[in-house]
C-alpha positions as CSV (number, residue, x, y, z in Angstrom):
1,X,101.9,47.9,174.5
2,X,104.6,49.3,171.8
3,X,106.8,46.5,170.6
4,X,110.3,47.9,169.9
5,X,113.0,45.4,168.0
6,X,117.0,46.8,169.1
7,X,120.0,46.5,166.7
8,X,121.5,45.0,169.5
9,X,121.3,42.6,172.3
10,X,121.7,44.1,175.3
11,X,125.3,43.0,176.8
12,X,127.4,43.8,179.9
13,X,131.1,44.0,178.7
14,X,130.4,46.2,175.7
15,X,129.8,45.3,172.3
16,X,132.2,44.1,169.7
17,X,132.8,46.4,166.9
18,X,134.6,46.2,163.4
19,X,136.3,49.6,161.8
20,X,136.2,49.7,158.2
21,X,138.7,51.7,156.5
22,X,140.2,53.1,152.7
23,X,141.5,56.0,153.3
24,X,143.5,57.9,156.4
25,X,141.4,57.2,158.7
26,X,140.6,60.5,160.3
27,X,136.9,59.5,160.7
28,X,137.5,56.7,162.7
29,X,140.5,58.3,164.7
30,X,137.7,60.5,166.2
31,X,135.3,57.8,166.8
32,X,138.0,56.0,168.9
33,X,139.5,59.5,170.3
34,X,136.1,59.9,171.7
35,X,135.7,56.5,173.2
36,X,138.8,56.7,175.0
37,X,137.5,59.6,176.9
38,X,134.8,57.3,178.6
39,X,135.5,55.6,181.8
40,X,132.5,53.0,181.3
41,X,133.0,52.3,177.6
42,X,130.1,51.1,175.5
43,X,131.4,49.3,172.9
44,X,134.9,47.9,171.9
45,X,137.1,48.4,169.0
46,X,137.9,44.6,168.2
47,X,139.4,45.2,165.0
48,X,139.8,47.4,162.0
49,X,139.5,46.2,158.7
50,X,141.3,48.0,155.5
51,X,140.8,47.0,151.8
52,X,143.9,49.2,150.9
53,X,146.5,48.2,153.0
54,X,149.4,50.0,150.8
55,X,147.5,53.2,150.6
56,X,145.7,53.6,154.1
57,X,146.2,54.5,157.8
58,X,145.2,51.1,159.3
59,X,148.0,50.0,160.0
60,X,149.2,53.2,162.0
61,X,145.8,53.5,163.9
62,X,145.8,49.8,164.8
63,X,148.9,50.2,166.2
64,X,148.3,53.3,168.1
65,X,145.4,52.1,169.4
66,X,146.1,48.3,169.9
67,X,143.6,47.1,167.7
68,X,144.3,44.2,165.8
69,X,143.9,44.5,162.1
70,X,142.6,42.4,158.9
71,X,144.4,43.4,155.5
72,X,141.8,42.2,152.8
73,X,143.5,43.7,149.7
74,X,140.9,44.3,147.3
75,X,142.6,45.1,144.2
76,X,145.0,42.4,144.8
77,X,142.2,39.7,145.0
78,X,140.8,41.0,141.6
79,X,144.3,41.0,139.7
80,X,144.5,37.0,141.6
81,X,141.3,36.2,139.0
82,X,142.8,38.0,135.8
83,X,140.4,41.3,136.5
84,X,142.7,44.7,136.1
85,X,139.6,46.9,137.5
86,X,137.7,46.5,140.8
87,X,134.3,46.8,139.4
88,X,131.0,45.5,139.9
89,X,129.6,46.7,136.3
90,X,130.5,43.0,135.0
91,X,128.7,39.8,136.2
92,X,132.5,38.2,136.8
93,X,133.5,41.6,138.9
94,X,130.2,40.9,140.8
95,X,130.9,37.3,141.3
96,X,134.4,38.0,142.8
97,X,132.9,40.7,145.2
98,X,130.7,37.9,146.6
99,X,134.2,35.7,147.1
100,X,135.8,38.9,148.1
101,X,133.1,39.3,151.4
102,X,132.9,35.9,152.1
103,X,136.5,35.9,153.0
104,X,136.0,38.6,154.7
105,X,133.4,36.8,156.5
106,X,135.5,34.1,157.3
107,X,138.4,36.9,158.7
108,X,135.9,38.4,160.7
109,X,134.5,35.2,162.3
110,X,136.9,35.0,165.6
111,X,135.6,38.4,167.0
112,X,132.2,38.1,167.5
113,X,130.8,41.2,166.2
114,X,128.1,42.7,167.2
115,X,127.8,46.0,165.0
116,X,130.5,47.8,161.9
117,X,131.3,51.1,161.4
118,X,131.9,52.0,158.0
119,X,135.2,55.1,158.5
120,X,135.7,56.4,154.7
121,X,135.4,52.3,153.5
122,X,135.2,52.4,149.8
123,X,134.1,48.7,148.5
124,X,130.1,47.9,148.7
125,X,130.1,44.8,150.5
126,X,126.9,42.9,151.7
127,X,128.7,42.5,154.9
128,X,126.1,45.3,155.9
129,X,123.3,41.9,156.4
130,X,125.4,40.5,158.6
131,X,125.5,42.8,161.4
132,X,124.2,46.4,161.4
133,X,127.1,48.9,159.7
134,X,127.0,52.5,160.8
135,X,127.8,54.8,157.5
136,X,128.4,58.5,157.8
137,X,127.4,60.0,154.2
138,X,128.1,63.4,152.8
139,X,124.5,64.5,152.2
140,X,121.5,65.7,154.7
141,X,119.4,62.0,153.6
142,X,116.4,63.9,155.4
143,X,115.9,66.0,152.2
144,X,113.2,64.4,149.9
145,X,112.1,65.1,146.3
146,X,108.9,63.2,145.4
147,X,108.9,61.0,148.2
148,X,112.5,59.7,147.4
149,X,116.2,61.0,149.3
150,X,117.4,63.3,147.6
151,X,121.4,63.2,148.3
152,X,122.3,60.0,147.7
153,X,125.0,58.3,145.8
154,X,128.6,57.7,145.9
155,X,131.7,59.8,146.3
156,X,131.5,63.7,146.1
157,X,127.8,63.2,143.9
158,X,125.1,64.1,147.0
159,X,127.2,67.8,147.6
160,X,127.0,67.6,143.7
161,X,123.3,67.4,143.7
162,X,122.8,69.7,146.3
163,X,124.6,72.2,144.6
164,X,122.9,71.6,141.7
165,X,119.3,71.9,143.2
166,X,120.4,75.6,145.2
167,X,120.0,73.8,148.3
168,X,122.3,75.9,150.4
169,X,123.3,74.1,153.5
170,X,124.9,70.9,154.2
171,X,124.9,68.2,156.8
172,X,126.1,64.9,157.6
173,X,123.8,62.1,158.1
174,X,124.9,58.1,159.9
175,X,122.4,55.6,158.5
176,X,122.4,51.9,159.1
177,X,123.6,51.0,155.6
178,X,121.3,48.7,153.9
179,X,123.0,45.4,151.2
180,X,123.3,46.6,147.7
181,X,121.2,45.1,144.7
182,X,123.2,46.4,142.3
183,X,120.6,48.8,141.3
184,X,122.2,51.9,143.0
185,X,121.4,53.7,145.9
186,X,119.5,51.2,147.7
187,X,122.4,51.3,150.7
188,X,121.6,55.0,151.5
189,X,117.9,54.3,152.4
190,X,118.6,52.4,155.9
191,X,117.2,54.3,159.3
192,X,119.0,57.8,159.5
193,X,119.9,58.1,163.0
194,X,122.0,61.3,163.3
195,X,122.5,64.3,161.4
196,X,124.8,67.3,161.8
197,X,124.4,70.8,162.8
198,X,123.8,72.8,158.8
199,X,127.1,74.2,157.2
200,X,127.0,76.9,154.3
201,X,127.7,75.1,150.8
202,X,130.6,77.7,149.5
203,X,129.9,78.0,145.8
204,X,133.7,78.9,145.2
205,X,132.5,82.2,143.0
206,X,131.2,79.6,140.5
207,X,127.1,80.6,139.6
208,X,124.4,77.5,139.4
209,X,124.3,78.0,135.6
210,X,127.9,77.4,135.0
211,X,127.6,74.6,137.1
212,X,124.7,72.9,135.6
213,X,126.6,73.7,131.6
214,X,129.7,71.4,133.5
215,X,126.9,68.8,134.6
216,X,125.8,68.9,131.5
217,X,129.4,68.4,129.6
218,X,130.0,65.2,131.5
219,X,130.3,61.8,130.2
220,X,127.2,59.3,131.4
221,X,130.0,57.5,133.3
222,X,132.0,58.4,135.7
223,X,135.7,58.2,134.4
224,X,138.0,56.1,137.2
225,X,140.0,58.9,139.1
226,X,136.3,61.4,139.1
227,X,135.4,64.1,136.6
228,X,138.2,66.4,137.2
229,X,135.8,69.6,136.8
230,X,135.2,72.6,138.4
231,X,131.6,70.8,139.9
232,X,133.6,68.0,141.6
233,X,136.3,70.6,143.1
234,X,133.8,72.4,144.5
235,X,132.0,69.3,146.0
236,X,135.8,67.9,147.4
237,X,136.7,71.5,149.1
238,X,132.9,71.4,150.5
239,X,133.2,67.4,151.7
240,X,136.8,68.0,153.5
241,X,134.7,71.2,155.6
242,X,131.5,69.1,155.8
243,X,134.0,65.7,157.3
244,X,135.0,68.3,159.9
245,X,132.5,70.1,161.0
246,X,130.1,67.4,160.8
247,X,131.6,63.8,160.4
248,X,133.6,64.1,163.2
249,X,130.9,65.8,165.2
250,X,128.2,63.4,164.5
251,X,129.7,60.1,164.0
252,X,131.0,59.2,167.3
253,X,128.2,60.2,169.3
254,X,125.7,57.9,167.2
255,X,128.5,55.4,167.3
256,X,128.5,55.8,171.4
257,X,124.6,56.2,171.6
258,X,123.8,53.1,169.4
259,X,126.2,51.1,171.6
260,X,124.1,52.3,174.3
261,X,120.9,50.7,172.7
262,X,119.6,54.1,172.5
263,X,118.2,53.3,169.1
264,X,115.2,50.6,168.4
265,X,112.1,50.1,165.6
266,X,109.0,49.6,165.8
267,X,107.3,46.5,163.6
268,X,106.8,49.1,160.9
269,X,109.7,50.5,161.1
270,X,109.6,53.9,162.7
271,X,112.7,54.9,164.5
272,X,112.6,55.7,168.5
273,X,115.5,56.8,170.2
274,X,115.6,56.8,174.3
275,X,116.2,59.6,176.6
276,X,116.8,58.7,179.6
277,X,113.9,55.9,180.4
278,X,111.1,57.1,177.4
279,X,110.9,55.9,174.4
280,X,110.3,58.4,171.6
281,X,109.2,58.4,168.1
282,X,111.7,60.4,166.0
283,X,112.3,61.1,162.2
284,X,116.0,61.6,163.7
285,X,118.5,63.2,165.9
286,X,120.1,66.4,165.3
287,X,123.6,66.3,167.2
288,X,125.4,69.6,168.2
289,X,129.1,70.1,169.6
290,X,127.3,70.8,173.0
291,X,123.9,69.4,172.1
292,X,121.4,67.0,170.8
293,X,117.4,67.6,169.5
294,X,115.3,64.8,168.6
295,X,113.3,65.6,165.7
């Protein structure tokens, strides 16, 4: 008989759920929007979580929603142990990330949480191993190249790369984020469990050589603030349409169906997703405004 290990133990008051949050929030307004449309809820929003309490909407949507709130000011904590840059390039800006999420830890401790959603939350932190974090990414993390994702990375760099590799369509994937090693990418390669209906990448008039000559222009590292080029415009006024016609559209029904223990591995770690009372072995789920297709 097929062993299946959950995410989650199965519970009858719903499970306990942490928002992460940078930005304005609009990813997890809709995750909560759709929520409170459920008579039987699934899951409960015990608290959000900002790391940019001057800057973002968690206050607002905390209040709006009667959620409490934990302000865990990342910069500040930095400039408290003489570092002007949150960075983890340094072995000292490493070192006080580890404090950073152990704190964070120790804030999160009362609620009991069973799973996190990570809403447009900017920091890495290997809160990810303590509790399975839900990450909507701005890349279709089903598209390979020599056995490797190809759309990966931080920021506006997977639209980049699929620009740059005339890949014309995009869509949103929700992974179970994996801890970072420092190594890169390595928290883009958990189990993708949803992906968006395709979108049409809108090249903006520009032509793939022009693009690949600003590529190639570009410093090794990325200067704070982004590139500023005509590549990375192009990739921001493709993420904004990609956030709305697929973030928003994907991201709280995962959220919902994972709740719902609808996900499980097996002990090699093949996803399955459950429709109605079978068990099925998927690559992923394909979610629709009006539909879903297991594929």
């Amino acid at each position: 008989m097929m062993k299946l290990n959950f995410f989650l133990e199965e519970k009858t008051l719903g499970q306990n759920a942490v928002i992460f949050m940078s930005g304005s929030g609009t990813n997890a307004e809709k995750v909560l929007e759709r929520l409170n449309k459920q008579d039987n809820k699934a899951w409960i929003p015990s608290v959000i979580v900002t790391d940019v309490p001057q800057k973002s909407r968690a206050s607002e949507i905390a209040i709006k929603y009667s959620i409490p709130i934990i302000e865990h000011d990342i910069k500040q904590f930095y400039k408290e142990r003489g570092e002007k840059r949150v960075s983890l390039l340094t072995e000292v800006g490493r070192k006080i990330r580890k404090e950073w999420t152990n704190e964070l830890r120790k804030l999160l401790s009362p609620f009991q949480i069973d799973f996190g959603i990570l809403a447009g939350f900017i920091p890495l932190t290997n809160i990810t191993a303590d509790f399975p974090c839900l990450n909507v990414h701005p890349g279709d993390l089903t598209v390979e190249q020599n056995g490797k994702r190809l759309l990966i990375g931080l920021h506006t760099l997977p639209i980049e790369t699929a620009v740059l590799n005339e890949i014309k369509e995009l869509r949103s994937s929700v992974i179970i984020a994996q801890t970072y090693t420092g190594k890169g990418g390595e928290m883009d390669t958990g189990s993708i469990l949803g992906i968006s209906t395709p979108i049409q990448i809108d090249y903006m008039g520009y032509s793939i050589s022009e693009l690949h000559a600003v590529a190639q222009k570009r410093p090794a590292q990325r200067p704070v603030g982004g590139y500023k080029d005509s590549l990375e415009n192009i990739a921001k006024h493709n993420q904004e349409c990609l956030k709305q016609e697929g973030d928003w559209i994907v991201l709280p029904r995962v959220v919902n169906d994972f709740a719902l223990n609808k996900f499980a591995l097996d002990e090699k770690n093949n996803l399955y997703y459950r429709q109605k009372k079978a068990w099925i072995a998927i690559n992923t789920v394909v979610y629709g405004k009006n539909f879903i297709k297991t594929i």
